[in-house]
N, C-alpha and C positions, 0 to 999 in steps of 0.2 A: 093692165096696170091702172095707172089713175086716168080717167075720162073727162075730166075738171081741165077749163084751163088753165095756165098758170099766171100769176098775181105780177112775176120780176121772169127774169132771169140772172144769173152772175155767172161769169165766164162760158157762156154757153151752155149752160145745165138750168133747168127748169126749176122754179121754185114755186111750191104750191101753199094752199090755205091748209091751217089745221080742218078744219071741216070737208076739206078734200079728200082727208087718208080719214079721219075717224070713221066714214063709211067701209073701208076697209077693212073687217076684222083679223086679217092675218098680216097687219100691220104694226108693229109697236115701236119704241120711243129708242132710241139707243142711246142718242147723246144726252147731257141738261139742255135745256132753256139757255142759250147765247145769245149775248146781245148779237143786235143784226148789225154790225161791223166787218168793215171789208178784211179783218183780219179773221173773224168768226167763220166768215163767207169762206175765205182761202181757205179755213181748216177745215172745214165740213166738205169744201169742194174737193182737197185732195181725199178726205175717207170716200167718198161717193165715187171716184175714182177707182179707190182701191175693192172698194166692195161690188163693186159694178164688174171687174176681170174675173168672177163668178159667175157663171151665166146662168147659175141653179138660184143668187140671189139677186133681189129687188130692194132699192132703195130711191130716198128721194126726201129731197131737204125740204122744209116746212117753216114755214114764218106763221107765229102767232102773237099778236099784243106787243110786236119792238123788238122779238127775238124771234131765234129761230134752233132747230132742231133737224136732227137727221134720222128717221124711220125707216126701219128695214121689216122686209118679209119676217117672217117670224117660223125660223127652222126649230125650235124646242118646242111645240106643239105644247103652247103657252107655260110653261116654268118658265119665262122671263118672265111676264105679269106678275106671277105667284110672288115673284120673289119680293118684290116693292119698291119703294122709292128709296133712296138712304135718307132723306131728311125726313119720313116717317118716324115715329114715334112709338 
């Protein structure tokens, strides 16, 4: 997985830099950009939770610039990418 150490932790789950997973390419974005709030934290900690009782998938929350993010392996052998972001244009 990720070889980086991690920056925090919250509830016992590790939290990494965005420049930790970017070197990962079968890595992408799943959630938006949350602020980094212990309520953001609790939600992102219970998906990581829940996606973690797959043992075929990999994730792992990510703080970048005040907020933060949950990145999972990437099982669509990239049509998630493809697809974009919704606030694209």
């Amino acid at each position: 997985m990720i070889v980086a150490k991690p920056i925090m932790q919250f509830d016992g789950i590790d939290i990494f830099q965005l420049r930790d997973v970017e070197a990962k390419k079968n890595m992408v974005r799943l959630t938006k950009w949350l602020p980094a709030t212990n309520q953001e934290f609790g939600y992102l900690a219970k998906e990581y939770g829940r996606i973690r009782e797959d043992a075929t998938r990999q994730c792992v929350i990510v703080y970048w610039c005040g907020k933060v993010a949950l990145y999972v392996n990437d099982i669509t052998e990239g049509a998630f990418d493809r697809m974009g972001d919704e606030n694209e244009t």
